[in-house]
C-alpha positions in Angstrom: -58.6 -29.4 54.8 -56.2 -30.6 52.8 -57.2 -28.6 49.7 -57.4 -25.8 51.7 -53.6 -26.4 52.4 -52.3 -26.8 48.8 -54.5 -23.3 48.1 -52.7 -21.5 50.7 -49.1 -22.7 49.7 -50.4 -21.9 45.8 -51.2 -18.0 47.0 -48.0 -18.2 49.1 -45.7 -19.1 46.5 -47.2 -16.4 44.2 -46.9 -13.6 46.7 -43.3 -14.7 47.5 -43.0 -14.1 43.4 -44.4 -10.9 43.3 -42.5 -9.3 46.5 -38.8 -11.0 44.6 -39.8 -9.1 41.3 -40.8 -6.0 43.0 -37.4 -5.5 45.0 -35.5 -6.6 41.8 -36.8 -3.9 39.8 -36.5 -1.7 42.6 -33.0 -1.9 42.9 -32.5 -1.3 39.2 -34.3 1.6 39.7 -31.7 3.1 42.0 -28.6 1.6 40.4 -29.8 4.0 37.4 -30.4 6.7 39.6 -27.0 6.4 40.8 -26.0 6.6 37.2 -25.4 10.2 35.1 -27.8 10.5 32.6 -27.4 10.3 29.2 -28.6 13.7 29.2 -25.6 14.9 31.4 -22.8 12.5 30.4 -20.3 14.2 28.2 -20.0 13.3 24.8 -17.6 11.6 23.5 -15.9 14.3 21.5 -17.3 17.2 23.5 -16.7 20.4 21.1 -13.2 22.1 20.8 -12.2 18.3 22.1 -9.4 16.9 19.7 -10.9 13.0 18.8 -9.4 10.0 19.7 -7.8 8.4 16.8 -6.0 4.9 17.2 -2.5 5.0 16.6 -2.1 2.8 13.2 -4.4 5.6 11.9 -3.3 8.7 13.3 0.5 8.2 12.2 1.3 8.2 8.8 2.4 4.7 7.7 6.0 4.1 7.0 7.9 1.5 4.5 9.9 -0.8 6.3 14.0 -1.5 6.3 13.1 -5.2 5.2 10.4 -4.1 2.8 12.7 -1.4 1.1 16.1 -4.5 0.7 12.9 -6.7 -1.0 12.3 -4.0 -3.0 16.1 -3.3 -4.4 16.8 -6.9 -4.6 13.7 -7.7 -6.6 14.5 -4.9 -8.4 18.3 -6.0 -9.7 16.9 -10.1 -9.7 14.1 -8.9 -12.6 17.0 -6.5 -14.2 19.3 -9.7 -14.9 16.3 -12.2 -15.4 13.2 -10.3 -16.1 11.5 -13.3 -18.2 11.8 -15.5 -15.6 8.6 -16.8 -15.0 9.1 -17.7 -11.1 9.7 -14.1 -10.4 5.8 -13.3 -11.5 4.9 -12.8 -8.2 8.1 -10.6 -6.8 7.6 -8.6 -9.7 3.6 -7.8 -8.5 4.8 -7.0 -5.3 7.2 -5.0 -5.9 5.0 -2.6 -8.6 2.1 -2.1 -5.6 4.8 -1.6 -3.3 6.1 1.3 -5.1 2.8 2.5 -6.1 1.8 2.4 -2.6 5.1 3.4 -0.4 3.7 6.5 1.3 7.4 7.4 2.0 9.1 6.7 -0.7 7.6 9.2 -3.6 8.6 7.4 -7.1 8.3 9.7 -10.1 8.1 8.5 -13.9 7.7 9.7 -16.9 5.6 7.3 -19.0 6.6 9.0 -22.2 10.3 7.2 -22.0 8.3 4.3 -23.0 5.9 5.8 -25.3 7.5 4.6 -28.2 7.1 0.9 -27.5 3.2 1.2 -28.3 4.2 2.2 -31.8 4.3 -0.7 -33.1 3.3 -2.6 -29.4 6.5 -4.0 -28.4 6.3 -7.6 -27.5 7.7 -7.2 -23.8 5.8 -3.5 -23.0 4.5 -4.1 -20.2 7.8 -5.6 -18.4 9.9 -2.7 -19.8 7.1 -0.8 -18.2 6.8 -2.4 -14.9 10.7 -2.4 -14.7 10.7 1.5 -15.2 8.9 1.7 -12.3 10.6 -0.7 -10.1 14.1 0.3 -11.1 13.2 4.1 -10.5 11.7 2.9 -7.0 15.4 0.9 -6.4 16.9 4.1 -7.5 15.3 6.4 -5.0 16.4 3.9 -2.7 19.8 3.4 -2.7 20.4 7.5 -4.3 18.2 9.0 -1.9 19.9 12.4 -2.3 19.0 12.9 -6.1 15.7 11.0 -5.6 13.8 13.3 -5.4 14.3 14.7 -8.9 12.7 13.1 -11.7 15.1 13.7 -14.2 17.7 11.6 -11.6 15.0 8.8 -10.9 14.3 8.7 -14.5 17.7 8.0 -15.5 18.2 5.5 -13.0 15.1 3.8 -14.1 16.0 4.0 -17.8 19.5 2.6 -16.9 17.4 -0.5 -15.3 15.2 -0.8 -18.5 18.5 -1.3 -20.4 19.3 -3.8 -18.2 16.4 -5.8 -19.0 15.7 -5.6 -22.2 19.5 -6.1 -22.9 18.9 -9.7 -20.8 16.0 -9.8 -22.7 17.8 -10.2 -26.1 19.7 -12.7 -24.7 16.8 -15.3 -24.5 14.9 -13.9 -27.3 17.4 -12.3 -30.3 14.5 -11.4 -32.4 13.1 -9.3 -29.4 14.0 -6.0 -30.6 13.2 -2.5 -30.4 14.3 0.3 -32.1 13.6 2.8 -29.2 15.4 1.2 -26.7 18.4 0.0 -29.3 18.4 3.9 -30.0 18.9 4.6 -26.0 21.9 1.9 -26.0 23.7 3.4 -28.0 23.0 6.7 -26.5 24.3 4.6 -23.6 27.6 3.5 -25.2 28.1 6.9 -25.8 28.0 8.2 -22.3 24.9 10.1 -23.4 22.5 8.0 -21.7 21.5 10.7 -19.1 21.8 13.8 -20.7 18.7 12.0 -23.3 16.8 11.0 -20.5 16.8 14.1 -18.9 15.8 16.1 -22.1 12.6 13.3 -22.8 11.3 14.3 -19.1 11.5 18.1 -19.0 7.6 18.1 -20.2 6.7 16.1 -17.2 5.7 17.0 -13.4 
């Protein structure tokens, strides 16, 4: 008899098992039915439909107040010290940043410089660099000519001078003809006119 019981609460507690499962699947069965298919649902960019685009991506990125100060003050710090080695990473910044400003378009003419390669001037590729940068603080803080690469160009040039002329300082024996030859232009008040006849073969 007592076997008997333990059988029928063994069959018992299995049919209790199968009856739970069967109303569990049953009511996921009609919670989907409730549901649209994925047949009818509308996509998620239904034709003619414009797409969602988050808003960092959909609007054009724009150069901050605080960014563009960093930018002019780096700019004048590397003019009046540009071998000073604590300024290495300022100096980085600030040539992506003006590579990468979508807003603020910075135009050179590498040919200014050309003449440095010729022989390779010891300090190229800060003259370089500051070409760039000073060009960048130009269109900055002259954003009515900026937009003129004979103007930026000039403005850049003037902050080359500036540098290599605080270059010579430190290092007497740091010379180079081409940009001696554009001081003296400078002396003479002819700084700009020169600059703007080196650029005219430029876009």
């Amino acid at each position: 008899m007592q076997n008997e019981n333990a059988a029928f609460r063994h069959v018992r507690s299995g049919f209790l098992l199968f009856m739970l499962m069967a109303m569990t699947a049953g009511a996921a069965k009609a919670q989907q039915a409730a549901q649209p298919s994925s047949a009818t649902q509308k996509p998620e960019n239904a034709p003619g439909e414009k797409a969602q685009v988050p808003a960092e991506k959909g609007a054009q990125k724009q150069s901050t107040p605080e960014d563009r100060q960093r930018l002019v003050a780096v700019a004048h710090k590397l003019e009046a010290a540009p071998l000073d080695q604590t300024l290495g990473p300022d100096r980085a910044w600030a040539v992506q940043w003006a590579v990468a400003a979508p807003d603020v378009p910075v135009r050179t003419c590498t040919s200014l410089l050309a003449d440095l390669r010729r022989p390779r001037y010891k300090y190229r590729s800060q003259m370089m660099d500051q070409l760039l940068i000073s060009s960048a603080a130009f269109l900055l803080e002259h954003p009515e000519q900026g937009q003129s690469i004979a103007a930026q160009s000039v403005g850049g040039m003037e902050g080359v001078l500036k540098a290599y002329t605080a270059i010579l300082k430190a290092d007497p024996q740091a010379t180079a003809k081409p940009l001696d030859d554009l001081l003296q232009k400078q002396k003479e008040g002819k700084l700009a006119e020169t600059v703007q006849e080196m650029v005219k073969g430029c876009k």
